[in-house]
C-alpha beads as a LAMMPS data file, in Angstrom:
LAMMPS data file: protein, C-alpha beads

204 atoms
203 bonds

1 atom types
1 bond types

-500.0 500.0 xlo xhi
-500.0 500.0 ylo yhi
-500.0 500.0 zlo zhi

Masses

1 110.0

Atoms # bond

1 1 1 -21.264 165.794 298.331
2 1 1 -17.959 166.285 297.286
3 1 1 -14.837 165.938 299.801
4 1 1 -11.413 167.283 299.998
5 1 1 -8.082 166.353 302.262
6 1 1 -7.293 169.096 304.058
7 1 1 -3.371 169.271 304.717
8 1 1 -1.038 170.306 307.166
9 1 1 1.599 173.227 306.746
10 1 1 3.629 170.112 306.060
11 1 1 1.031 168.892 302.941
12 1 1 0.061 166.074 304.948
13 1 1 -3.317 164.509 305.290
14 1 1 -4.907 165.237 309.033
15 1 1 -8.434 165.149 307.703
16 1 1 -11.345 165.823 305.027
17 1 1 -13.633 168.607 304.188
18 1 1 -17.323 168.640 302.748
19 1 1 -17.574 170.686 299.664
20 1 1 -20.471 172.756 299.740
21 1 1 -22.532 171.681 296.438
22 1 1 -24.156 174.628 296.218
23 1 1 -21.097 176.451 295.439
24 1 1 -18.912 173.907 294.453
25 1 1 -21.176 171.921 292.049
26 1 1 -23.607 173.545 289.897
27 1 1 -23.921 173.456 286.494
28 1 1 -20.828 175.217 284.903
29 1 1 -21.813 178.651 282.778
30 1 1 -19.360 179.921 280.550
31 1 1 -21.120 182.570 278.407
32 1 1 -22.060 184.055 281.756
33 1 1 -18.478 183.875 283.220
34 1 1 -17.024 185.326 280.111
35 1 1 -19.221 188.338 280.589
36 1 1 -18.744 188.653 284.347
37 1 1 -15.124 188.946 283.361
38 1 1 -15.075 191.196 280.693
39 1 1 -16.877 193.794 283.111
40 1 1 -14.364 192.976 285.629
41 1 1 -11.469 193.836 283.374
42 1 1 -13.540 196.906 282.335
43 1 1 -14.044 198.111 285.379
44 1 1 -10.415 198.071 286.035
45 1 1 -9.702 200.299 283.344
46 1 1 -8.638 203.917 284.305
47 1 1 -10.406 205.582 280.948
48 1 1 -8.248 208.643 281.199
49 1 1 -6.540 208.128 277.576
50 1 1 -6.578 211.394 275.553
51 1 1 -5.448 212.232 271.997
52 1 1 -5.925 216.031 270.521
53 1 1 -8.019 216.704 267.511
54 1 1 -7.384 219.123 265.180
55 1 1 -8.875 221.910 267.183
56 1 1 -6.883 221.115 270.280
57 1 1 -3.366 221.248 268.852
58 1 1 -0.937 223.829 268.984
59 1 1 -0.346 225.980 266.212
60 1 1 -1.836 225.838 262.663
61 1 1 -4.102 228.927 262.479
62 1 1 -2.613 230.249 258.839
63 1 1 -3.186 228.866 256.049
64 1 1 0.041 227.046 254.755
65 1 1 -0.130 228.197 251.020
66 1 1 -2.743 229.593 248.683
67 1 1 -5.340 228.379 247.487
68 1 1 -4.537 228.432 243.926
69 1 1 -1.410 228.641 241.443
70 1 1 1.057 226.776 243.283
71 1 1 0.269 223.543 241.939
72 1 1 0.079 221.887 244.884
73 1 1 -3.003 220.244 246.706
74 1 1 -5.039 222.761 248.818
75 1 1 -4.995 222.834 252.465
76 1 1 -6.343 224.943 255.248
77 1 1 -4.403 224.080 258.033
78 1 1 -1.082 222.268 259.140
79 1 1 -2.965 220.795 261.917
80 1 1 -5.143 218.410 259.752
81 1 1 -4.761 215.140 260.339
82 1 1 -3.428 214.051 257.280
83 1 1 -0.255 215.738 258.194
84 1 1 2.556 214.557 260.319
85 1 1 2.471 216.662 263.957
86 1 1 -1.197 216.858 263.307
87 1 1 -4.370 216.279 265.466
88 1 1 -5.953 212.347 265.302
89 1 1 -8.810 211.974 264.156
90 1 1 -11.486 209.932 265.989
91 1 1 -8.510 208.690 268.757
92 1 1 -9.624 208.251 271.908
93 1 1 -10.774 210.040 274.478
94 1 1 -11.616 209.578 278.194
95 1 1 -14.294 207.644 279.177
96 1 1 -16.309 204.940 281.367
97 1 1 -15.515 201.406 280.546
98 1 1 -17.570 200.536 283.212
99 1 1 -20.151 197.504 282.212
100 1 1 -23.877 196.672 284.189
101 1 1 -23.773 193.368 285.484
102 1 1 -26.242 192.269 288.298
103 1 1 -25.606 190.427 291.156
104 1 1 -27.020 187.420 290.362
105 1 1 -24.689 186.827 287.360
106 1 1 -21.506 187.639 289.272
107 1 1 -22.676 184.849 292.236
108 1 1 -23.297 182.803 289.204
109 1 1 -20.051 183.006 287.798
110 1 1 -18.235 182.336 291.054
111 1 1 -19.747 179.325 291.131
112 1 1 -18.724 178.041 288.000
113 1 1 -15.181 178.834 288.450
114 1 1 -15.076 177.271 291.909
115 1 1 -17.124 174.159 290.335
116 1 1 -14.891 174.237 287.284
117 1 1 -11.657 174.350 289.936
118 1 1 -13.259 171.852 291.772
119 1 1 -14.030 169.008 288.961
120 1 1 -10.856 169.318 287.421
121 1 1 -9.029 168.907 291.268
122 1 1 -7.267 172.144 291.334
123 1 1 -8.473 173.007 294.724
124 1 1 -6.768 172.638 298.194
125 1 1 -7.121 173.172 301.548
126 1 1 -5.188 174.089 304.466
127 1 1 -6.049 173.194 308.120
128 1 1 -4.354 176.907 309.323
129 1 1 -2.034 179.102 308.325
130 1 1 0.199 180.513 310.497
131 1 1 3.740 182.163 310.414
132 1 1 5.559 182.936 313.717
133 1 1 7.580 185.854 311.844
134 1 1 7.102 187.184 307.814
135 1 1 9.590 185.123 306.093
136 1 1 8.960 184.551 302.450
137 1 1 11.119 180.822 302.378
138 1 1 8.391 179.604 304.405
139 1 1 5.763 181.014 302.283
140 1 1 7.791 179.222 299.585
141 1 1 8.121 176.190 301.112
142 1 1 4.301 175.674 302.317
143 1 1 3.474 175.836 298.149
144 1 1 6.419 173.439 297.508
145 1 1 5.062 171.084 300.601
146 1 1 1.363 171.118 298.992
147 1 1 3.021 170.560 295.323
148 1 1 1.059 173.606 293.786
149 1 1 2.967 174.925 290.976
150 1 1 2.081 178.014 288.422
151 1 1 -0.078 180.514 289.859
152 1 1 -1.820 180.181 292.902
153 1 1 -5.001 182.121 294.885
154 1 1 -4.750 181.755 298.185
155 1 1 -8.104 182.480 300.407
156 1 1 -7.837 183.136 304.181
157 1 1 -10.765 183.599 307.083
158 1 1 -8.843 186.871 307.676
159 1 1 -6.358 189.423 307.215
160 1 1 -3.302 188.494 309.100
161 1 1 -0.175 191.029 308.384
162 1 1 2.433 188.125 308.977
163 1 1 0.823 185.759 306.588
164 1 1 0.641 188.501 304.084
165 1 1 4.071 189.743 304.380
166 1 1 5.320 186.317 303.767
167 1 1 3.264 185.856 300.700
168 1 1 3.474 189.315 299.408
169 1 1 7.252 189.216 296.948
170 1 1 6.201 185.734 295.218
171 1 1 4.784 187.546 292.088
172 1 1 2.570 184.136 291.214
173 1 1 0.586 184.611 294.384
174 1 1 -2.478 186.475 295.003
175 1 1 -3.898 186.406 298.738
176 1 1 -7.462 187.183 298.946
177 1 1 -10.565 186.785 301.586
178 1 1 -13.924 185.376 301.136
179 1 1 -15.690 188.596 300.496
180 1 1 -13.438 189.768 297.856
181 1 1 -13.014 186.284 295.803
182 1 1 -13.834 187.186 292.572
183 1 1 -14.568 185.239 289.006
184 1 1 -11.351 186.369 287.498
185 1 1 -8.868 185.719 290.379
186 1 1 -10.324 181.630 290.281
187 1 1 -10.016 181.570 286.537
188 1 1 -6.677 182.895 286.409
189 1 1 -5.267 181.277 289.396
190 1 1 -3.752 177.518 288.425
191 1 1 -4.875 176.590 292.065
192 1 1 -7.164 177.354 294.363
193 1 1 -6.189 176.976 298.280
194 1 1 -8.622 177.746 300.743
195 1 1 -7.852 177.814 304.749
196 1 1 -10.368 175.626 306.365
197 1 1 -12.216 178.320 308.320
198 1 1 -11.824 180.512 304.471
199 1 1 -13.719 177.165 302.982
200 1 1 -16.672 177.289 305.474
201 1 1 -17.076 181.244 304.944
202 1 1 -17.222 181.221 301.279
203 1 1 -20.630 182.071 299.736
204 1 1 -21.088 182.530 296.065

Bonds

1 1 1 2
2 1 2 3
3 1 3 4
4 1 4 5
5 1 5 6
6 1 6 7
7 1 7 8
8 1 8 9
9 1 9 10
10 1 10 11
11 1 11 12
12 1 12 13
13 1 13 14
14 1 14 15
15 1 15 16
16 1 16 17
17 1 17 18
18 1 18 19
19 1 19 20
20 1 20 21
21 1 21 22
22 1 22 23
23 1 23 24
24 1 24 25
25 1 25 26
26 1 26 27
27 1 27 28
28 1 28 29
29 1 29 30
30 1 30 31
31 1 31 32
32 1 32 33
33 1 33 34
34 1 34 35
35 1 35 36
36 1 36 37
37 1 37 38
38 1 38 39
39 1 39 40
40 1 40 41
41 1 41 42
42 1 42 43
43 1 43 44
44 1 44 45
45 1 45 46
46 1 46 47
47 1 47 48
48 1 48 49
49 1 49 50
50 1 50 51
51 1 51 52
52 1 52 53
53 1 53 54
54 1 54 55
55 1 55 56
56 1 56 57
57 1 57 58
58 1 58 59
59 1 59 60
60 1 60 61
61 1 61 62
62 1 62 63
63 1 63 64
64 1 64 65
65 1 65 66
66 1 66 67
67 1 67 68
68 1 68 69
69 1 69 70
70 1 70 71
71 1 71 72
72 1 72 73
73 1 73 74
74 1 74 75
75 1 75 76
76 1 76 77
77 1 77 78
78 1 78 79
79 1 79 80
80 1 80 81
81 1 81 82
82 1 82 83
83 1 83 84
84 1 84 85
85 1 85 86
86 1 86 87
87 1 87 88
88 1 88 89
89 1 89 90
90 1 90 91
91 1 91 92
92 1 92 93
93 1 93 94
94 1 94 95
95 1 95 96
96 1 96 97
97 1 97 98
98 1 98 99
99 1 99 100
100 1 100 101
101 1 101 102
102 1 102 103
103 1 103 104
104 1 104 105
105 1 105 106
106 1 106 107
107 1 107 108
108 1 108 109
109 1 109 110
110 1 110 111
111 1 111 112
112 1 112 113
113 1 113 114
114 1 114 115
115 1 115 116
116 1 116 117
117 1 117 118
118 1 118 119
119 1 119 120
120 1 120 121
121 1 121 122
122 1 122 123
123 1 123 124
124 1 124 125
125 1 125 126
126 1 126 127
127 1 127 128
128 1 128 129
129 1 129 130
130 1 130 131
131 1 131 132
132 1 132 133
133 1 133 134
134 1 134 135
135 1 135 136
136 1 136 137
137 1 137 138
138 1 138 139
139 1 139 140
140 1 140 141
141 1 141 142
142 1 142 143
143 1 143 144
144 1 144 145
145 1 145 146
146 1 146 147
147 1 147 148
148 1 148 149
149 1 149 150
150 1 150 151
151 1 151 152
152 1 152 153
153 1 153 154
154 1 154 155
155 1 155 156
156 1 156 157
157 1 157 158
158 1 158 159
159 1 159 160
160 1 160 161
161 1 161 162
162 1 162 163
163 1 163 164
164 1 164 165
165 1 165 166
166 1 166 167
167 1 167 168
168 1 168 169
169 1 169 170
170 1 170 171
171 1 171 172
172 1 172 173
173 1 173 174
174 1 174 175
175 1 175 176
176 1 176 177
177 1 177 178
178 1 178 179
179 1 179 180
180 1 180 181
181 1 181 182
182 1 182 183
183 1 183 184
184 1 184 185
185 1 185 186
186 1 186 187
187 1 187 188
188 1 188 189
189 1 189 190
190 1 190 191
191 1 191 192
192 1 192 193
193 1 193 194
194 1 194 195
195 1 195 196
196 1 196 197
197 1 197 198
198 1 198 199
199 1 199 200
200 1 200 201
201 1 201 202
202 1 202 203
203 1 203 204
């Protein structure tokens, strides 16, 4: 089983932490991550992009010129979409991006992030987290104590609106709970930092 230091507010050693290997060392599964986050991404898509066709723009209901004589090429209506203020043809319109995935795969593909995180050491953890007031310089200076640069997920047991607050204007850091860790957030994040009460709730 796999062990971790788990640091101060300071970044200093005060003890160790067991990683669970059922969540932090299974066999890594891309193709299923990939998918896991593709619905993900899908899912966050509103879907409420609209263009006009030719029926739905303004105007257009006489016929421009005659058919024959003029020498010109024939046309029906300035509305086709062949000319310039016309409607679009086959443009989008809204819809669900929303993709199936099952439970199983998503639990799967948590796991092989937080293994992934885990083998390549990108994952710390805190023995509490605590802030006596919201003050983002001490946010600041807990990431600069644990020497955790680039973007960072940070997991806590529970919500806490002081903790938050602190957190909340340094763009590179997401705060999240164990229930709503997700594939995408541990991919994207450069580190992983889990509160040691966060650690022992987390179950992928």
């Amino acid at each position: 089983m796999a062990a971790v230091d788990v640091l101060d507010q300071a970044g200093k050693k005060v003890g160790q932490a067991d990683l669970d290997p059922a969540v932090f060392d299974v066999q890594v599964n891309v193709p299923v991550m990939h998918q896991v986050v593709v619905a993900g991404l899908a899912a966050a898509r509103a879907g409420t992009h609209s263009t006009k066709t030719r029926a739905e723009v303004r105007g257009g209901g006489v016929k421009p010129w005659r058919q024959k004589g003029t020498g010109r090429a024939r046309h029906g209506s300035i509305r086709s979409p062949i000319w310039s203020g016309g409607g679009i043809a086959h443009g989008p319109k809204p819809r669900d991006y929303t993709m199936r995935v099952n439970r199983k795969m998503r639990r799967l593909a948590l796991r092989s992030a937080l293994t992934d995180r885990a083998r390549e050491g990108r994952i710390k953890v805190i023995e509490a987290l605590s802030f006596e007031e919201p003050k983002t310089a001490q946010a600041a200076g807990l990431l600069e104590a644990l020497d955790i640069p680039g973007r960072v997920l940070l997991i806590t047991e529970a919500p806490d609106r002081t903790v938050e607050k602190s957190f909340r204007n340094l763009p590179f850091v997401k705060l999240v709970h164990p229930r709503s860790l997700s594939t995408y957030d541990v991919l994207y994040a450069d580190w992983v930092v889990f509160t040691q009460p966060a650690l022992q709730g987390v179950r992928a």
